[in-house]
PDB file of N, CA, C and O in Angstrom:
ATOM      1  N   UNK A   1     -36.152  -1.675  38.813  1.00  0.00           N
ATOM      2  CA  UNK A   1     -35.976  -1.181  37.452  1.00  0.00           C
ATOM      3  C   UNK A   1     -34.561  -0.621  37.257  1.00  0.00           C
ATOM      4  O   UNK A   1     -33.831  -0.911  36.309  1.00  0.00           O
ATOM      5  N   UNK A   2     -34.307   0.071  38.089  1.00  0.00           N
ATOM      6  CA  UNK A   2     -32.826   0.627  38.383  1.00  0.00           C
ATOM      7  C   UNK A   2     -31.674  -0.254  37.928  1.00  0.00           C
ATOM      8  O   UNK A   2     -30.907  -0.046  36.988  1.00  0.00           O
ATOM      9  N   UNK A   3     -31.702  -1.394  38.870  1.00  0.00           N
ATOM     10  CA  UNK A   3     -31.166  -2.698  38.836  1.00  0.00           C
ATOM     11  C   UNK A   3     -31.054  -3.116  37.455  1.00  0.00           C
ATOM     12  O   UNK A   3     -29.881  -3.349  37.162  1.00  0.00           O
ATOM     13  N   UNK A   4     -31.816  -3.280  36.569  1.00  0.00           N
ATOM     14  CA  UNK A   4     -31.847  -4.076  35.331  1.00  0.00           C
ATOM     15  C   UNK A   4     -31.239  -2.878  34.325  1.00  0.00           C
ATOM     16  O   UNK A   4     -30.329  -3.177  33.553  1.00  0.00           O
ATOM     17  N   UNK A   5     -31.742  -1.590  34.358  1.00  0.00           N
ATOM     18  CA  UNK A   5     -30.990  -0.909  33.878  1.00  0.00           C
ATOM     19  C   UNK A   5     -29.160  -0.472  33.882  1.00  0.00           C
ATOM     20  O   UNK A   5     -28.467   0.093  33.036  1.00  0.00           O
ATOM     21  N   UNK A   6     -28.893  -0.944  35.022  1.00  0.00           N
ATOM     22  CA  UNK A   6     -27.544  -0.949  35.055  1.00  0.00           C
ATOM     23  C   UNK A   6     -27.266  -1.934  34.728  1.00  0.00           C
ATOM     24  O   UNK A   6     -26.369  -1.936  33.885  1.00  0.00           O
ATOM     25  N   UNK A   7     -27.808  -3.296  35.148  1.00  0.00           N
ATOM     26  CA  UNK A   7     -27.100  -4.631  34.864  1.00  0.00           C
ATOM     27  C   UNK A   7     -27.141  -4.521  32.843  1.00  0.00           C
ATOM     28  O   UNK A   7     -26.199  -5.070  32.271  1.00  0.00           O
ATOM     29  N   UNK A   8     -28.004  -3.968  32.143  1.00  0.00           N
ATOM     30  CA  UNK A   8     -28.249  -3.816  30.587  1.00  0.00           C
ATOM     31  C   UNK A   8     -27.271  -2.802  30.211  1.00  0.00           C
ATOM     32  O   UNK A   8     -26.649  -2.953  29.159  1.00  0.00           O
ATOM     33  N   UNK A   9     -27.003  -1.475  31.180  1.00  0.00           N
ATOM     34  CA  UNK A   9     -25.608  -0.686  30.990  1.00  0.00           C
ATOM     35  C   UNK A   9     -24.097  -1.575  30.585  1.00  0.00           C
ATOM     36  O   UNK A   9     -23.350  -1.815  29.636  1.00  0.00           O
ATOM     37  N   UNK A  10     -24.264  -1.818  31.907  1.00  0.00           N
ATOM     38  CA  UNK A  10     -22.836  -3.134  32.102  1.00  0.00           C
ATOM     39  C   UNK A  10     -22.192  -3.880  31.256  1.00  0.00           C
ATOM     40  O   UNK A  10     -20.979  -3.919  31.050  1.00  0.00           O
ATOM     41  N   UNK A  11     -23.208  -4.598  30.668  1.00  0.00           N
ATOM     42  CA  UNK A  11     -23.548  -5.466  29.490  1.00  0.00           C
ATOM     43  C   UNK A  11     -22.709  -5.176  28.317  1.00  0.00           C
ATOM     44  O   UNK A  11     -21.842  -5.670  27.596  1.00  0.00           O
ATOM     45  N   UNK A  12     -23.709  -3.684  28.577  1.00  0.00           N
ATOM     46  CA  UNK A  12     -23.202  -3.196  26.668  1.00  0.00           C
ATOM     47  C   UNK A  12     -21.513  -2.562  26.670  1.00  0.00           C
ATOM     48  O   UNK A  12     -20.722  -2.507  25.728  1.00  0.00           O
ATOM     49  N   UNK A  13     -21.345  -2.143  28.055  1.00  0.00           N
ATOM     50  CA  UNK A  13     -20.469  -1.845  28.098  1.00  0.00           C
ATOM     51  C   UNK A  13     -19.227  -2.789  27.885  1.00  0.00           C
ATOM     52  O   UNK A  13     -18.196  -2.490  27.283  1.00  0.00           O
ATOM     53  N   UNK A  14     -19.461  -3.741  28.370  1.00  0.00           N
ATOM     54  CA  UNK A  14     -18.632  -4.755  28.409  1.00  0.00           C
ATOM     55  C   UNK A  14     -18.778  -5.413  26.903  1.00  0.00           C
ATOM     56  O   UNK A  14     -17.725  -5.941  26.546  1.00  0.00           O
ATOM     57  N   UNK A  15     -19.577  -5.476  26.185  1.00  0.00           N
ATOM     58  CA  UNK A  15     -20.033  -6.061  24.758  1.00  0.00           C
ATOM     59  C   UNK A  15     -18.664  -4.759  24.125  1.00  0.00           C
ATOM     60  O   UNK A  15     -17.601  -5.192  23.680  1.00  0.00           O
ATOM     61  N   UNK A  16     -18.950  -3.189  24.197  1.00  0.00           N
ATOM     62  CA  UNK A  16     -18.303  -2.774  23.390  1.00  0.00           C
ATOM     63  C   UNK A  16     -16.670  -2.718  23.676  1.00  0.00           C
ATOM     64  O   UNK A  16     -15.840  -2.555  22.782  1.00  0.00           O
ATOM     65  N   UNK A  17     -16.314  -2.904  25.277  1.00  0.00           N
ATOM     66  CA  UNK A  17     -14.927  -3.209  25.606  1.00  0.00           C
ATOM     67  C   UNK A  17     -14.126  -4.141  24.838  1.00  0.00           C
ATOM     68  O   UNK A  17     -13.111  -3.921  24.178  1.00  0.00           O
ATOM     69  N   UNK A  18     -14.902  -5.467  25.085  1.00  0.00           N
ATOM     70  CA  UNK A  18     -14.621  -6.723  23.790  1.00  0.00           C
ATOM     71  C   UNK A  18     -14.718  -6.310  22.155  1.00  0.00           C
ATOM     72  O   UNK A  18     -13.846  -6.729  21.393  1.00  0.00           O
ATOM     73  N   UNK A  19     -15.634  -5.612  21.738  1.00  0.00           N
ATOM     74  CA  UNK A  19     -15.244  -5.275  20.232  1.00  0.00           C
ATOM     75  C   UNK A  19     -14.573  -4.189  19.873  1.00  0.00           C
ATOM     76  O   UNK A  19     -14.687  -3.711  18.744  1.00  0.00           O
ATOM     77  N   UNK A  20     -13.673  -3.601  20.951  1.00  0.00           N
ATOM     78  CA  UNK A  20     -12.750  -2.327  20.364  1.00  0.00           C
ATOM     79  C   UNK A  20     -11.561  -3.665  20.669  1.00  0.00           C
ATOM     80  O   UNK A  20     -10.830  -3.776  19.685  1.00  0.00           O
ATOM     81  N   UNK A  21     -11.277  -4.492  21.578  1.00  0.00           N
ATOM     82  CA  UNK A  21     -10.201  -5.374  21.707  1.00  0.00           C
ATOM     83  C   UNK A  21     -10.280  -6.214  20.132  1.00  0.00           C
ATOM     84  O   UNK A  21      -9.484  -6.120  19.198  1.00  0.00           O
ATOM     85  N   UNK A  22     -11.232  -6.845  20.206  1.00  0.00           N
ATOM     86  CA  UNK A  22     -10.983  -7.612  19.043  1.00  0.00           C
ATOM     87  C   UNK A  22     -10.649  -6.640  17.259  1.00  0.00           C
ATOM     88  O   UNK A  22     -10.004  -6.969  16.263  1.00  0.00           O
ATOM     89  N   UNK A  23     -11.267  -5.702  17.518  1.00  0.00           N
ATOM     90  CA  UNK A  23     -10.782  -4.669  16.220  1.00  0.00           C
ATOM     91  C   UNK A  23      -9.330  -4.368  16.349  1.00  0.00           C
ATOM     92  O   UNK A  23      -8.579  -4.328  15.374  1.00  0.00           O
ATOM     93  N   UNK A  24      -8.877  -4.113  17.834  1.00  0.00           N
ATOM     94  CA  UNK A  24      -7.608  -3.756  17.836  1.00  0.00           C
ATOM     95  C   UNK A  24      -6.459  -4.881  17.629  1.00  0.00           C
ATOM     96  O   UNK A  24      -5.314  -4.578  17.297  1.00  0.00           O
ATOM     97  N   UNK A  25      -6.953  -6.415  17.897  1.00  0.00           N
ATOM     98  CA  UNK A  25      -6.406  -7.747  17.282  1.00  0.00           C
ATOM     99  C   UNK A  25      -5.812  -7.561  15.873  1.00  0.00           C
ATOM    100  O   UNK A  25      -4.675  -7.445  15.416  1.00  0.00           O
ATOM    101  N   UNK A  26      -7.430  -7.588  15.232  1.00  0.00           N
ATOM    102  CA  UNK A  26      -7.400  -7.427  13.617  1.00  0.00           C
ATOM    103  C   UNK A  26      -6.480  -6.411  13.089  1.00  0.00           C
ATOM    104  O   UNK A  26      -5.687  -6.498  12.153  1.00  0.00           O
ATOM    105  N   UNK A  27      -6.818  -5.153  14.097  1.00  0.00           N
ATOM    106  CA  UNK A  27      -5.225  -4.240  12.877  1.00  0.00           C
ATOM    107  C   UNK A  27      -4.369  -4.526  13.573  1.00  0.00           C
ATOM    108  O   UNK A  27      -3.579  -3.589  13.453  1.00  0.00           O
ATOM    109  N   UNK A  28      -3.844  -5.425  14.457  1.00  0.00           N
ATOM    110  CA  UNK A  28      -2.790  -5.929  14.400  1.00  0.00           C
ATOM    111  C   UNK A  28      -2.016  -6.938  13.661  1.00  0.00           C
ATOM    112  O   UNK A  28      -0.843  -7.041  13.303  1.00  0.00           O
ATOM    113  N   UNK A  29      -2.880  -7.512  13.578  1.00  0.00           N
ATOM    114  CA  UNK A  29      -3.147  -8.916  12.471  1.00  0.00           C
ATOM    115  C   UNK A  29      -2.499  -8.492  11.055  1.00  0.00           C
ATOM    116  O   UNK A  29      -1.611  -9.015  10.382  1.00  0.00           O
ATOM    117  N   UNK A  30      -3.378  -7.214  10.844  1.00  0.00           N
ATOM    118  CA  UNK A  30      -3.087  -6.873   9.397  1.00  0.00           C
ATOM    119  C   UNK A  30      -1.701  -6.329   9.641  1.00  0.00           C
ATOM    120  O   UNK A  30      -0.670  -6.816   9.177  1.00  0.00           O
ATOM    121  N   UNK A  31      -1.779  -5.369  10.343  1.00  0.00           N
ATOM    122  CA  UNK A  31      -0.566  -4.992  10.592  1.00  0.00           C
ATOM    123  C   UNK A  31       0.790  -5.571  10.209  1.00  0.00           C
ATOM    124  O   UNK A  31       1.541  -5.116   9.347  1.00  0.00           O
ATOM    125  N   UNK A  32       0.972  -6.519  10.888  1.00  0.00           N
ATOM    126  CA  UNK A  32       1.922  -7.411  10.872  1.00  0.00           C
ATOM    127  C   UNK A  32       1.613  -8.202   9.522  1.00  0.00           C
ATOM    128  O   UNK A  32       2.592  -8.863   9.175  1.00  0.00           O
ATOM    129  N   UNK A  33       0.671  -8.300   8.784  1.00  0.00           N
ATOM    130  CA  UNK A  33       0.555  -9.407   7.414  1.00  0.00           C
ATOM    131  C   UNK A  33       0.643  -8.376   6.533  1.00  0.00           C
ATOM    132  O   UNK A  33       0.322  -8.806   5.426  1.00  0.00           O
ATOM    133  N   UNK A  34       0.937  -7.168   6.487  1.00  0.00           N
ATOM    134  CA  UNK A  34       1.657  -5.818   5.607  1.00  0.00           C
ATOM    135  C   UNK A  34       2.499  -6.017   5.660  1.00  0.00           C
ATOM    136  O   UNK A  34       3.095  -6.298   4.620  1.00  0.00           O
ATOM    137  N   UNK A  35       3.231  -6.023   7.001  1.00  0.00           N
ATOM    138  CA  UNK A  35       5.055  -5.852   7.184  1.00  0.00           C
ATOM    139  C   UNK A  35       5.603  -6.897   6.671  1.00  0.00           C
ATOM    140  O   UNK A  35       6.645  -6.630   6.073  1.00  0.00           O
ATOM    141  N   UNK A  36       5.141  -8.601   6.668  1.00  0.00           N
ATOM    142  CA  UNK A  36       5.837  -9.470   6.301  1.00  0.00           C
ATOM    143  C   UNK A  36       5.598  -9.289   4.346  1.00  0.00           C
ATOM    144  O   UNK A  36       6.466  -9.501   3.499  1.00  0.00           O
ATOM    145  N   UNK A  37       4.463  -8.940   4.155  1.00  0.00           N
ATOM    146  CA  UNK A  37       4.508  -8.940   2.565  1.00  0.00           C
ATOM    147  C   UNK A  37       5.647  -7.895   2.246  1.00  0.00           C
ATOM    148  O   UNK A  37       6.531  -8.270   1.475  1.00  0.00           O
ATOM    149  N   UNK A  38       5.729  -6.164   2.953  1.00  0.00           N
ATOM    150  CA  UNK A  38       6.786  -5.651   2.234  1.00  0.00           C
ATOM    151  C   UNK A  38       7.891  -6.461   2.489  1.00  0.00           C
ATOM    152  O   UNK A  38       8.806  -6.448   1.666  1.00  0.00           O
ATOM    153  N   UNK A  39       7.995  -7.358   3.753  1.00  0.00           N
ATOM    154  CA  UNK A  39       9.646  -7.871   3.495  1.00  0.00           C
ATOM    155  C   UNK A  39       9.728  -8.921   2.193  1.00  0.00           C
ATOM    156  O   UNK A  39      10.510  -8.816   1.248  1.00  0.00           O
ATOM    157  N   UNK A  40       8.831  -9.843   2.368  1.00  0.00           N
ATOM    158  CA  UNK A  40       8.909 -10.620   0.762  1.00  0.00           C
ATOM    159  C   UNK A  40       9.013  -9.745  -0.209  1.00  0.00           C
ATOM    160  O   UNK A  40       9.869 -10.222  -0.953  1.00  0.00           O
ATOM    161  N   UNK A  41       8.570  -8.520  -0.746  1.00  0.00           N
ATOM    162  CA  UNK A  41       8.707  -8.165  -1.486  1.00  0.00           C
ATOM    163  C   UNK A  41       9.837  -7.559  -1.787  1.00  0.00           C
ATOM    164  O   UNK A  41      10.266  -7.476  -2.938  1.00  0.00           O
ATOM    165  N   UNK A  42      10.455  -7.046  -0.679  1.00  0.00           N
ATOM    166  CA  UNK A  42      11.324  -6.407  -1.055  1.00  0.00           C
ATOM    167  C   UNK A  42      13.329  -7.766  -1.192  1.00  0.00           C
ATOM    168  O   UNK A  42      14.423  -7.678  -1.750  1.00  0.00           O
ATOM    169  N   UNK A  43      12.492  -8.916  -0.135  1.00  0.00           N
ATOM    170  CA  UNK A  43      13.655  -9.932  -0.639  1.00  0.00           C
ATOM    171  C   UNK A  43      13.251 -10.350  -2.127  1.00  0.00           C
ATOM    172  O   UNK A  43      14.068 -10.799  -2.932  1.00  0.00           O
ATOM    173  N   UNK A  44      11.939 -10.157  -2.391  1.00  0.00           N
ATOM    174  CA  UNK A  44      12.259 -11.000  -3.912  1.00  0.00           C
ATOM    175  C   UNK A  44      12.975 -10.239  -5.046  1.00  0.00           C
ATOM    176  O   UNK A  44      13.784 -10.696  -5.853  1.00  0.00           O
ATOM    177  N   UNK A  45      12.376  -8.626  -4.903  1.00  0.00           N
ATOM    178  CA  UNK A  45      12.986  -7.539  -5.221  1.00  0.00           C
ATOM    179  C   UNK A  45      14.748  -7.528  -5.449  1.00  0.00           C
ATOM    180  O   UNK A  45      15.241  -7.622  -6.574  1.00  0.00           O
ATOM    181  N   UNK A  46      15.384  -7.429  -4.483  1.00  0.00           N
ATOM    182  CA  UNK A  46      16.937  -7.732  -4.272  1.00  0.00           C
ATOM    183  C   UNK A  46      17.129  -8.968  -5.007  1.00  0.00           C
ATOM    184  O   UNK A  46      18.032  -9.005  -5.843  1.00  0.00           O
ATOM    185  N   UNK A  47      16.346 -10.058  -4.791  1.00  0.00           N
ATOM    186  CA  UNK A  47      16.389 -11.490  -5.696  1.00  0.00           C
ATOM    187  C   UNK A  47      16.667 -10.743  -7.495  1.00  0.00           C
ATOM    188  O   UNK A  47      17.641 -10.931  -8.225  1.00  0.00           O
ATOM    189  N   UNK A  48      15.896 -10.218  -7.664  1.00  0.00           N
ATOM    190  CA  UNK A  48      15.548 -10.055  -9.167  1.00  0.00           C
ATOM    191  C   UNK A  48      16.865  -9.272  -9.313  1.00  0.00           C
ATOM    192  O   UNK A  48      17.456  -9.404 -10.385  1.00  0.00           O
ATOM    193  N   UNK A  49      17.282  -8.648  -8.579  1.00  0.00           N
ATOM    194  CA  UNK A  49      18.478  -7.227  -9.134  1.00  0.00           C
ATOM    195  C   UNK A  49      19.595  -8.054  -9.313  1.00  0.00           C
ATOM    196  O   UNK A  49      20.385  -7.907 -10.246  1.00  0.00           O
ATOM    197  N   UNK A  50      19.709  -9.124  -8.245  1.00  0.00           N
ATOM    198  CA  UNK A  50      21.001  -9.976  -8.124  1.00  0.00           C
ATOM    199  C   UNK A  50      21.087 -10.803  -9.037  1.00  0.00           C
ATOM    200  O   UNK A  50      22.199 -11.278  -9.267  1.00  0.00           O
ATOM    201  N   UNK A  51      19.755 -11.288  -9.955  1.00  0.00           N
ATOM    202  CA  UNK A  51      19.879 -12.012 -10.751  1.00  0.00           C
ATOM    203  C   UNK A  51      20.258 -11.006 -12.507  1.00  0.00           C
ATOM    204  O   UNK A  51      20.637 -11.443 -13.593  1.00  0.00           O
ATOM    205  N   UNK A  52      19.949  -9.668 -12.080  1.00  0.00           N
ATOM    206  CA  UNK A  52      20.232  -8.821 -13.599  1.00  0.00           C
ATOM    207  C   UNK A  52      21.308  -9.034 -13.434  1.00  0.00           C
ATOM    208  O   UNK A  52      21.849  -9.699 -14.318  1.00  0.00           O
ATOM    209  N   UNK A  53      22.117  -8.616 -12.306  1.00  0.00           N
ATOM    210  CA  UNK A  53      23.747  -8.095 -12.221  1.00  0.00           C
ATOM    211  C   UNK A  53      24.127  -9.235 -12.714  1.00  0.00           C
ATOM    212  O   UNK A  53      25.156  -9.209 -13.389  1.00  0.00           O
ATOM    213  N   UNK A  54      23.582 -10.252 -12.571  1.00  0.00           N
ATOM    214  CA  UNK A  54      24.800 -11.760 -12.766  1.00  0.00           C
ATOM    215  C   UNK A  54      24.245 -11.758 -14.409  1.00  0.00           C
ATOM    216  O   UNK A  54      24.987 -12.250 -15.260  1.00  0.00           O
ATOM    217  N   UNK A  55      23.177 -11.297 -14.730  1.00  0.00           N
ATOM    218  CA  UNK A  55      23.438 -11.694 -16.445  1.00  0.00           C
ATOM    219  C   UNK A  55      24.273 -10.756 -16.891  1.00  0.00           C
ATOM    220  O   UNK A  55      25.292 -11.190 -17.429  1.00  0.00           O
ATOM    221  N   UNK A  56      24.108  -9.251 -16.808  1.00  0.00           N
ATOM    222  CA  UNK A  56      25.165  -8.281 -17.247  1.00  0.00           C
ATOM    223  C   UNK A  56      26.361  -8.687 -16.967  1.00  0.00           C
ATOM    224  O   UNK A  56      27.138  -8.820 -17.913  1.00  0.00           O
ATOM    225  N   UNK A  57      26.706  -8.913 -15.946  1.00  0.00           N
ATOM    226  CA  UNK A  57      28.408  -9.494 -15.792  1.00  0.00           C
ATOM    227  C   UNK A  57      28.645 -10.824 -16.664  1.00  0.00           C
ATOM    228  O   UNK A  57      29.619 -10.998 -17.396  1.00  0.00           O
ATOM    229  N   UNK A  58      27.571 -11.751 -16.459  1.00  0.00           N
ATOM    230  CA  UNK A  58      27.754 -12.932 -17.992  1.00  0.00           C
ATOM    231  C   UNK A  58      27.881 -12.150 -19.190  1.00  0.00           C
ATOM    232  O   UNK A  58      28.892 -12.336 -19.868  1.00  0.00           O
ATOM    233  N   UNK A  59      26.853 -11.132 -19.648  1.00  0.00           N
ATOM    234  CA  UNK A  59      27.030 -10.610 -21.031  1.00  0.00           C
ATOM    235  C   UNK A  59      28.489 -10.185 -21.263  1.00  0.00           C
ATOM    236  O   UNK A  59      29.282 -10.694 -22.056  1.00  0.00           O
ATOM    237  N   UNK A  60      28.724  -9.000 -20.296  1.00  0.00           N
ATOM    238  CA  UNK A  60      30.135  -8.620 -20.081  1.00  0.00           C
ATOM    239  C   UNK A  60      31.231  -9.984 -20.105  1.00  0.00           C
ATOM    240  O   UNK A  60      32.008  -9.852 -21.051  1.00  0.00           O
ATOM    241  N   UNK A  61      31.390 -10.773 -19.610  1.00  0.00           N
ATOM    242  CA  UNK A  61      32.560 -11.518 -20.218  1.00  0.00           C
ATOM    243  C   UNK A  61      32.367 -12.527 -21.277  1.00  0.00           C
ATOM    244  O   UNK A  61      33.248 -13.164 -21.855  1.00  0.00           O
ATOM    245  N   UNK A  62      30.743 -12.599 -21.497  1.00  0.00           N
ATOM    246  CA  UNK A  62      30.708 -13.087 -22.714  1.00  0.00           C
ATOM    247  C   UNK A  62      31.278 -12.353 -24.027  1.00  0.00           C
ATOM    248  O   UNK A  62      31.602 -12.882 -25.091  1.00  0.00           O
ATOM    249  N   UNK A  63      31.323 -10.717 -23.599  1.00  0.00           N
ATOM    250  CA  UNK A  63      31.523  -9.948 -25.160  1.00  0.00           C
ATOM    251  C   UNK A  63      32.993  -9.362 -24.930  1.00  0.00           C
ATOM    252  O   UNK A  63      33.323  -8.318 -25.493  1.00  0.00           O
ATOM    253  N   UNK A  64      33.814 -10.015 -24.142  1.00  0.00           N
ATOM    254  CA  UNK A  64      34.828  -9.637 -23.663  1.00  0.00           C
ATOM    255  C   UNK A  64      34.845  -7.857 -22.914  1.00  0.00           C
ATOM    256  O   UNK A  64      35.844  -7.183 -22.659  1.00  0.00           O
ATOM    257  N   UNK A  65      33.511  -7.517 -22.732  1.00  0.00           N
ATOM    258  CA  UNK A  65      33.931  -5.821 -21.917  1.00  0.00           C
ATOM    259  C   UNK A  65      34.355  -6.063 -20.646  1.00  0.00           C
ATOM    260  O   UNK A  65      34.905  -5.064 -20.182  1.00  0.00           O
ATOM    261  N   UNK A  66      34.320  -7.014 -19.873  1.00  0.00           N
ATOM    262  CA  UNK A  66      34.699  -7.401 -18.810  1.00  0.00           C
ATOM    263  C   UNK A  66      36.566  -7.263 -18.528  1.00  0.00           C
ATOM    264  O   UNK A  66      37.068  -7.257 -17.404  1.00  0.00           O
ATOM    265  N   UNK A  67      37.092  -7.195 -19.402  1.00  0.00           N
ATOM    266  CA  UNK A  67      38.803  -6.987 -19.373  1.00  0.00           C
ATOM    267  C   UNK A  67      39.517  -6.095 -18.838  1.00  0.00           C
ATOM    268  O   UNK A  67      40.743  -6.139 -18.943  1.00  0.00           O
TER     269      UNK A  67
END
């Protein structure tokens, strides 16, 4: 009885070793699929600013303030 009780210990133990690993996968997973969205966001971000500056500087030598 002893026997089966440890070998059913073991088990679970080893069942919950594997699901703290695989949880610790997943927030890695996410982890890293956060960090790449703030970087897109923040290149598209810089995208958008670079594209104001270039119309203001068009407006500007369109209305001659650029001189």
């Amino acid at each position: 009885m002893a026997d089966n009780t440890q070998k059913i210990s073991y088990h679970a133990g080893e069942a919950k070793g594997q699901a703290q690993e695989k949880a610790s996968n997943m927030m890695d997973r996410a982890g890293n699929a956060a960090q790449s969205a703030k970087e897109s966001m923040q290149e598209a971000g810089e995208q958008v600013r670079a594209k104001a500056q270039g119309a203001v500087e068009g407006v500007k030598n369109a209305t001659g303030m650029n001189k």
